[in-house]
C-alpha positions as CSV (number, residue, x, y, z in Angstrom):
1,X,-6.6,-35.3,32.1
2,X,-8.5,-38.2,33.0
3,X,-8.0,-37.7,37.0
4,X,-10.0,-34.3,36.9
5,X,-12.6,-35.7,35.0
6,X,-13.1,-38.2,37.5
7,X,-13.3,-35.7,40.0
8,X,-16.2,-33.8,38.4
9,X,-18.1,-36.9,37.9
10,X,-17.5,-37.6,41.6
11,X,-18.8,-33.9,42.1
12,X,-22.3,-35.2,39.8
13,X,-20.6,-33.2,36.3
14,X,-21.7,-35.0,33.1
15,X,-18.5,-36.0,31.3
16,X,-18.0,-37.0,27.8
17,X,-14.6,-38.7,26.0
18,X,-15.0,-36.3,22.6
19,X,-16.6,-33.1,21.7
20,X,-18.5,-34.8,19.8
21,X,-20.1,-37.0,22.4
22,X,-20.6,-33.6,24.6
23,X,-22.5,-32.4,21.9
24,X,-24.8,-35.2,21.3
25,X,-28.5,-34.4,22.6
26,X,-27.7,-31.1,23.6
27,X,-30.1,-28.1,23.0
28,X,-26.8,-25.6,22.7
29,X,-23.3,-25.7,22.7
30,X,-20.8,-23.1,24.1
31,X,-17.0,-22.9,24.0
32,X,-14.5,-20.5,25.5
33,X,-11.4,-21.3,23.7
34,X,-8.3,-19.3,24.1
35,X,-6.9,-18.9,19.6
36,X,-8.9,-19.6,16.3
37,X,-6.3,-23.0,16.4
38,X,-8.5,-24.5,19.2
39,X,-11.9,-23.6,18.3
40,X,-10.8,-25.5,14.5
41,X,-9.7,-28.6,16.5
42,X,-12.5,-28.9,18.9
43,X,-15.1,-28.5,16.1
44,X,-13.5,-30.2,13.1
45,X,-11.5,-33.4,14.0
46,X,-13.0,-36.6,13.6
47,X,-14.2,-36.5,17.2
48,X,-15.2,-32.9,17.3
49,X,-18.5,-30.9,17.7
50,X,-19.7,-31.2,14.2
51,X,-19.8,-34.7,14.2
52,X,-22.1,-35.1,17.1
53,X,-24.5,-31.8,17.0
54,X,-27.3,-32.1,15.8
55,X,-28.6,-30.3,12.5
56,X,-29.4,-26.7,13.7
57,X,-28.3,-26.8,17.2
58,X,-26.5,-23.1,17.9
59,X,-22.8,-23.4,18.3
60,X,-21.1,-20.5,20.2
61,X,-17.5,-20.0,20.5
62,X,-17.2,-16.5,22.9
């Protein structure tokens, strides 16, 4: 939802358009995803986490 994004960048959140560009550059990533059918989409589609983490960067689903 685009409006709430713009909320939280109003509030000074860091907002990205993909997982994969909320992955980029980061030291960590974390995910609280509700069924093993999210956590595969979020981290494998074209745009998702494993495009843009870098090589050895932890990934934690909890």
């Amino acid at each position: 939802n685009k409006s709430v994004l713009v909320e939280f960048a109003e509030l000074g959140a860091q907002v990205s358009d993909s997982p994969a560009q909320a992955a980029q550059g980061t030291e960590l990533v974390i995910t609280m995803l509700p069924a093993a059918a999210h956590v595969r989409s979020v981290y494998l589609n074209d745009d998702g986490v494993l495009k843009g983490i870098s090589p050895g960067v932890p990934a934690v689903d909890c």
